[in-house]
C-alpha positions as CSV (number, residue, x, y, z in Angstrom):
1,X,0.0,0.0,0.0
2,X,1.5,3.2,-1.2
3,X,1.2,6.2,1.4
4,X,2.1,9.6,1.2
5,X,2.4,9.8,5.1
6,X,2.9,7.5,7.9
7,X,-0.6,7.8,9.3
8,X,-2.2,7.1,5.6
9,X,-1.4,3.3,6.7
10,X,-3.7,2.9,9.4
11,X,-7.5,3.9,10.6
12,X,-6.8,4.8,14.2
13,X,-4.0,5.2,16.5
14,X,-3.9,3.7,20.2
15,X,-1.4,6.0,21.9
16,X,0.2,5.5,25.2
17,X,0.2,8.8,27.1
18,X,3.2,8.9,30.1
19,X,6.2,9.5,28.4
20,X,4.8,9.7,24.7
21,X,2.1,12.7,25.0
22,X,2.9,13.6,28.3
23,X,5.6,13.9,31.6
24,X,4.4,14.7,34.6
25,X,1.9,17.4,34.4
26,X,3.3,18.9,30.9
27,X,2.2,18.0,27.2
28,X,5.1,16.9,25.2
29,X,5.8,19.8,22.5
30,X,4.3,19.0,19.1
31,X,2.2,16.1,20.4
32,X,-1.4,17.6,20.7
33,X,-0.9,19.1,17.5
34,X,0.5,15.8,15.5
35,X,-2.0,13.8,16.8
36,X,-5.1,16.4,15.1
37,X,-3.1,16.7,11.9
38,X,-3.1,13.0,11.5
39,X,-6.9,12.9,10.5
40,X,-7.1,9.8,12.3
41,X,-9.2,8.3,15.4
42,X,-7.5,8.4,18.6
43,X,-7.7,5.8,21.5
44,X,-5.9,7.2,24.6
45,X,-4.6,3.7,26.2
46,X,-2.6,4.0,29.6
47,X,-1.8,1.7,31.9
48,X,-1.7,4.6,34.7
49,X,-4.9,3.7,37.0
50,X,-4.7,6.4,39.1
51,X,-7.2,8.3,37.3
52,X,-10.5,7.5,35.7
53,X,-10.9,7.7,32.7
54,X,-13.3,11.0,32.7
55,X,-9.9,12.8,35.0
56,X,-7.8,11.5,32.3
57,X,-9.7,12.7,29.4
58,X,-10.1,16.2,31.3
59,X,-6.4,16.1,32.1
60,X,-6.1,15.7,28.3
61,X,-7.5,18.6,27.2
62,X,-6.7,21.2,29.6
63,X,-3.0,20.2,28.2
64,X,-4.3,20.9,24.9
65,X,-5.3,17.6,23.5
66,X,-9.1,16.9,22.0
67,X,-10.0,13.8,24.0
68,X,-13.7,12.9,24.8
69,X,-14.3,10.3,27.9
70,X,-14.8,7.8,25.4
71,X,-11.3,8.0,23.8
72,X,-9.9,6.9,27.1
73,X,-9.1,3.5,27.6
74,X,-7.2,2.8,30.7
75,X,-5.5,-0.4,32.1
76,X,-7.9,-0.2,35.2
77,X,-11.2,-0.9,32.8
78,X,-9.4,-3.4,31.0
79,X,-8.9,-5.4,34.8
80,X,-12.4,-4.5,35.4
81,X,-13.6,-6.2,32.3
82,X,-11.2,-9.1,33.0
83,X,-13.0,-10.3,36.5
84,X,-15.8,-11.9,34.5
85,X,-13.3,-14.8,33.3
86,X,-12.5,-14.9,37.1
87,X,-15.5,-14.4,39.4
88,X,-19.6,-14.1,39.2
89,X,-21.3,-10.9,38.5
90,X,-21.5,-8.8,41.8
91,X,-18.8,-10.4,43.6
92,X,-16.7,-8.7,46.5
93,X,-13.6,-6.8,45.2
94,X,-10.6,-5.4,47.4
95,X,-9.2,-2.7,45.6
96,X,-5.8,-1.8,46.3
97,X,-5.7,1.2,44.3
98,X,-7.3,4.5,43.7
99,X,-11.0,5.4,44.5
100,X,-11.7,5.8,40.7
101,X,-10.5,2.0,40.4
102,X,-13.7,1.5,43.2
103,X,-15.6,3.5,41.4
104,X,-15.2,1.7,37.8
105,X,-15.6,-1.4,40.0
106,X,-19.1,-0.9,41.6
107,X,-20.5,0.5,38.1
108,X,-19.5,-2.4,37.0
109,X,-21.9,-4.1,39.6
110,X,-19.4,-5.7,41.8
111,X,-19.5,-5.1,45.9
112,X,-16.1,-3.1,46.9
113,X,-14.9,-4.1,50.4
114,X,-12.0,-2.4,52.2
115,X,-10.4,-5.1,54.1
116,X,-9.7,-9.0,54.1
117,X,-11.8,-9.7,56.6
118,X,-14.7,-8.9,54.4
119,X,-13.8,-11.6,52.7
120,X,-13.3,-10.5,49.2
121,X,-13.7,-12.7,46.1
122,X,-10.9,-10.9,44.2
123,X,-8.3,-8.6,44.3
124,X,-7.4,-5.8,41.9
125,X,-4.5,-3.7,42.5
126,X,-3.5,0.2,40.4
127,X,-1.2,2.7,41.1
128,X,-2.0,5.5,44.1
129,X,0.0,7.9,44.8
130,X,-2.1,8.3,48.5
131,X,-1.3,3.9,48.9
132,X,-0.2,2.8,52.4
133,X,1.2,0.2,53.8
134,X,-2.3,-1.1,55.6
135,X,-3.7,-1.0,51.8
136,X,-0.6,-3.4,51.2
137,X,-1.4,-5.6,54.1
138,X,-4.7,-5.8,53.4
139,X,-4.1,-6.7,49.8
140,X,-1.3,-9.7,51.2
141,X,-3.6,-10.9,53.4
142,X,-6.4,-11.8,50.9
143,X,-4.0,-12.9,48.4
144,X,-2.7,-15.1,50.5
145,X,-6.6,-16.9,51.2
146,X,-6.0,-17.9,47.2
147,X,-8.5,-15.1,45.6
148,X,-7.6,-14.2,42.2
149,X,-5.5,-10.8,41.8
150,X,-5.4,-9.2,38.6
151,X,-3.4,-5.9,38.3
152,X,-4.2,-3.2,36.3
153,X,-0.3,-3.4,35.0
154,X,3.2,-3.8,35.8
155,X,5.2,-0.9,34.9
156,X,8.0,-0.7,37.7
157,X,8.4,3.2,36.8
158,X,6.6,6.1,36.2
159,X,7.7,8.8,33.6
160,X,7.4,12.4,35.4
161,X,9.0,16.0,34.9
162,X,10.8,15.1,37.8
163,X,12.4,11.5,36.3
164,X,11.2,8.1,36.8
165,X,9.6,7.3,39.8
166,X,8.0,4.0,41.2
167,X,5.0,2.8,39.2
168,X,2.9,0.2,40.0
169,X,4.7,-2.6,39.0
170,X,7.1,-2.1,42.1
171,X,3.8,-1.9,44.1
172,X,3.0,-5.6,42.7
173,X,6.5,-6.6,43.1
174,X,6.1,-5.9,46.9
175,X,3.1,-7.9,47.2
176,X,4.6,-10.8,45.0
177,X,7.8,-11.1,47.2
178,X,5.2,-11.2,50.4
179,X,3.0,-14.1,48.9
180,X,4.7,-15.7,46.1
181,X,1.9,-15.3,43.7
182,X,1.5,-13.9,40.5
183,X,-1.2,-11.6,39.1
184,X,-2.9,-11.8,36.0
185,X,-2.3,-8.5,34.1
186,X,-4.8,-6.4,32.3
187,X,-2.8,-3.8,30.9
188,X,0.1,-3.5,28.3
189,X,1.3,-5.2,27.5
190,X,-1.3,-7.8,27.6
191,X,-2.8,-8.0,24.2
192,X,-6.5,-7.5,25.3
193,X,-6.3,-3.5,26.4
194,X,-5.1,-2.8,23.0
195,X,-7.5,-5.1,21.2
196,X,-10.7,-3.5,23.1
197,X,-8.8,0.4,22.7
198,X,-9.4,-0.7,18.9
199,X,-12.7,-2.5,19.1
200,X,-13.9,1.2,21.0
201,X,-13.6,3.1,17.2
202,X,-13.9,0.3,15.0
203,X,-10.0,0.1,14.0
204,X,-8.8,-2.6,11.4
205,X,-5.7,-1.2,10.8
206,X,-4.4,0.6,14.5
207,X,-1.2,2.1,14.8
208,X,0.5,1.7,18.3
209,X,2.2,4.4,19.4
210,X,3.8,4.5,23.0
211,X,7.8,5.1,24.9
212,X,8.2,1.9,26.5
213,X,9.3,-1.6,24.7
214,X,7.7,-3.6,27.4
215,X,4.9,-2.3,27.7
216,X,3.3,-0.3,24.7
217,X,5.6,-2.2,21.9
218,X,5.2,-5.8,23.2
219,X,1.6,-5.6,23.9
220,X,1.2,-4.1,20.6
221,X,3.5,-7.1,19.2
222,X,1.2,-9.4,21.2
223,X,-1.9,-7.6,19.7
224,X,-0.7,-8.5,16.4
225,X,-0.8,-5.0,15.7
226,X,2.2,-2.8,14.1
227,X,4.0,-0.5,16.7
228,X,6.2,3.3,16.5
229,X,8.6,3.6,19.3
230,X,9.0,7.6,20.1
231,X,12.0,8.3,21.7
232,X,10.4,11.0,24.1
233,X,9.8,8.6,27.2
234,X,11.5,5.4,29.0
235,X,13.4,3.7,26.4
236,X,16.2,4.4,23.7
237,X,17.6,3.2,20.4
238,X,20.0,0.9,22.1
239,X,17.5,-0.5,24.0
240,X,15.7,-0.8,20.8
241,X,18.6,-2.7,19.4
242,X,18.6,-5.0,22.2
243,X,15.1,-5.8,22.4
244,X,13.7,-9.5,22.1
245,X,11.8,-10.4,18.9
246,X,8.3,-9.8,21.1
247,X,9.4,-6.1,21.4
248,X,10.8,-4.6,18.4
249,X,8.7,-2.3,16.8
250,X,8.3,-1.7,13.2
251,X,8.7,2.2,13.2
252,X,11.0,4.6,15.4
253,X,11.0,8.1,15.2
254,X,12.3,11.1,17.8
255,X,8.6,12.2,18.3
256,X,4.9,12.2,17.0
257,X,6.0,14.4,14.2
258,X,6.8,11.5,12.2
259,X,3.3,10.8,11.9
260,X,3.0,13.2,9.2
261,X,6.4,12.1,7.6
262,X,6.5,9.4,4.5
263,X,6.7,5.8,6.2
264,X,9.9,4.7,5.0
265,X,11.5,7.6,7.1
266,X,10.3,5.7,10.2
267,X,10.0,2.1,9.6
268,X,13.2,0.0,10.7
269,X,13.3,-2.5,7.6
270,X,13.2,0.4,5.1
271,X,16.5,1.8,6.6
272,X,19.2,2.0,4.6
273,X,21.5,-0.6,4.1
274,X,25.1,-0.4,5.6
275,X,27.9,-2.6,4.9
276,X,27.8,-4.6,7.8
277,X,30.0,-7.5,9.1
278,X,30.2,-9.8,12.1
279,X,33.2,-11.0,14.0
280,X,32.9,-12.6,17.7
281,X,29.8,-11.5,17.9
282,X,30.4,-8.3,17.3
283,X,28.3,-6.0,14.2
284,X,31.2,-3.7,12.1
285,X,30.2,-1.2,9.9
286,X,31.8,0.0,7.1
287,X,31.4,3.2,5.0
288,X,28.8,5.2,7.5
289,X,27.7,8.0,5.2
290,X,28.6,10.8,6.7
291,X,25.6,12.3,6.1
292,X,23.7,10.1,8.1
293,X,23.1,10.6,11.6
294,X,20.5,10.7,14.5
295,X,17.3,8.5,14.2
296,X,18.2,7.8,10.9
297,X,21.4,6.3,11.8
298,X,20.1,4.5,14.5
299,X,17.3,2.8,12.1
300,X,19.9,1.4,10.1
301,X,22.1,-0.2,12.5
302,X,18.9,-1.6,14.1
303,X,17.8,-3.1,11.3
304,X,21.4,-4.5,10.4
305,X,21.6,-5.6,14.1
306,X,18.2,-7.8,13.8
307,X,19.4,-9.1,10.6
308,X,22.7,-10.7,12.4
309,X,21.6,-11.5,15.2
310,X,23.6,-9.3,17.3
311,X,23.3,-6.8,20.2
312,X,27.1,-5.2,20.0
313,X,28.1,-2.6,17.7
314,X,31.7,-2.3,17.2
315,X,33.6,0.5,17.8
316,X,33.4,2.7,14.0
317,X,35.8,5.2,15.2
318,X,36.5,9.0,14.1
319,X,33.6,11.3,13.5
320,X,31.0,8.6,13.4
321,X,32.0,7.4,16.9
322,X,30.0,10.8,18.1
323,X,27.7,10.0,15.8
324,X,26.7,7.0,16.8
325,X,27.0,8.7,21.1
326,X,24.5,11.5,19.3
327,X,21.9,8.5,17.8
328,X,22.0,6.9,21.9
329,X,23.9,3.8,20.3
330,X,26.3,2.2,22.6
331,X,29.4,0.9,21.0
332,X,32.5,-1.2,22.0
């Protein structure tokens, strides 16, 4: 399929937000604006639970963005959706989590209880800033009576103005190491979020679009769905280059504005070809253009890294040494 721009290729985009529209409390430049100049549909899929999807969509647009309610889809509906495979309808949830989490849960029709003596039927855990150790404990406690637990994701950091800080994956990882159980997951990147962000605007054709390779690009991977890595968030090129199979996406790019570019400049197996060879294990590159650089650079070593099988770039040396430092590639 020929395409003029990137976003001619697909009927919606399903768009991660931390680290890819937003950090912290401030829009990413260009991001509002690339996203309305696509033309396209836009699902807002975070695994953040902290909010509900109504906050997040007003959070949206006060930074800019044009999101109704019913473009969010967030990793704490997905978990919600997910207790029918795992109790009856009205069962007793503990929430370890936000009040919007409760909230999503009761309108679901299920009976919130705050502690384990109430004897809960499940357990969903999401991120809280306002979390306490007696939410923990309560949590542990029913956990450990064998009810299901399904978290709204894993992500063991949280993208913010500040720098990473503890997401809720390092919440679950505390209640893991004090029961020795494991949660289902409902968010990225577990293929289902994605698959019901797309079902919401009737998508055949989604884009993926999110800052994290084991979140946004795997699920999307897992989704069967085709995935652009921005480089505005969590992970880097060389992380890129090191990724497993399940998380290497098919497009990279420094930011949203690529959206609007031809799709060659972003996808990885369009890159140009270098003259590449291996020795110990090690990828050697001959005749770097000198003209190439950034993004552009990076995309084609990727793409000649995944061809032979390698994760380490030799050292080039000389100019392209910095120019492979400037692309976040690690050599040597």
């Amino acid at each position: 399929m020929s395409a003029a721009t990137l976003s001619d290729l697909y009927d919606a985009l399903l768009v991660d937000l931390d680290g890819t529209l937003i950090r912290g409390p401030e829009p990413i430049p260009g991001a509002a604006e690339a996203l309305d100049e696509s033309g396209l549909p836009v699902v807002y899929v975070t695994n953040n639970a902290s909010r509900s999807p109504a906050d997040t969509a007003a959070h949206l647009r006060d930074l800019g963005f044009t999101a109704r309610d019913s473009d969010v889809m967030t990793s704490a509906q997905a978990a919600v959706m997910m207790l029918v495979d795992h109790v009856d309808a009205g069962a007793r949830v503990l929430v370890v989590g936000h009040d919007s989490f409760r909230d999503l849960a009761r309108a679901a029709g299920y009976e919130v209880v705050h502690s384990a003596d109430d004897h809960p039927e499940v357990v969903l855990q999401g991120l809280s800033r306002e979390l306490t150790w007696g939410d923990l404990a309560e949590g542990c406690l029913a956990i450990r009576h064998g009810v299901p637990w399904v978290a709204s994701n894993v992500d063991t950091t949280l993208p913010t103005e500040r720098g990473l800080l503890p997401g809720n994956g390092s919440l679950v990882a505390a209640l893991r190491a004090a029961t020795d159980r494991e949660p289902v997951v409902a968010g990225k990147p577990a293929a289902g979020v994605l698959r019901a962000a797309a079902d919401l605007v009737g998508a055949k054709r989604p884009l993926v679009v999110g800052d994290r390779l084991d979140t946004d690009i795997e699920g999307a991977l897992a989704a069967g769905m085709p995935a652009l890595l921005v480089l505005t968030g969590v992970h880097g090129t060389a992380d890129l280059l090191a990724a497993d199979e399940c998380r290497r996406a098919t497009h990279l790019a420094r930011d949203l504005s690529a959206l609007a570019a031809p799709p060659e400049v972003s996808r990885i197996d369009s890159a140009p070809a270098l003259d590449a060879r291996v020795l110990d294990g090690v990828l050697h590159l001959n005749g770097i253009p000198e003209t190439m650089g950034g993004v552009d650079l990076a995309r084609s070593v990727i793409r000649q890294a995944w061809l032979h099988g390698v994760t380490t770039i030799g050292d080039p040396g000389g100019d392209a040494r910095s120019r492979f430092a400037d692309a976040g590639l690690v050599v040597g």
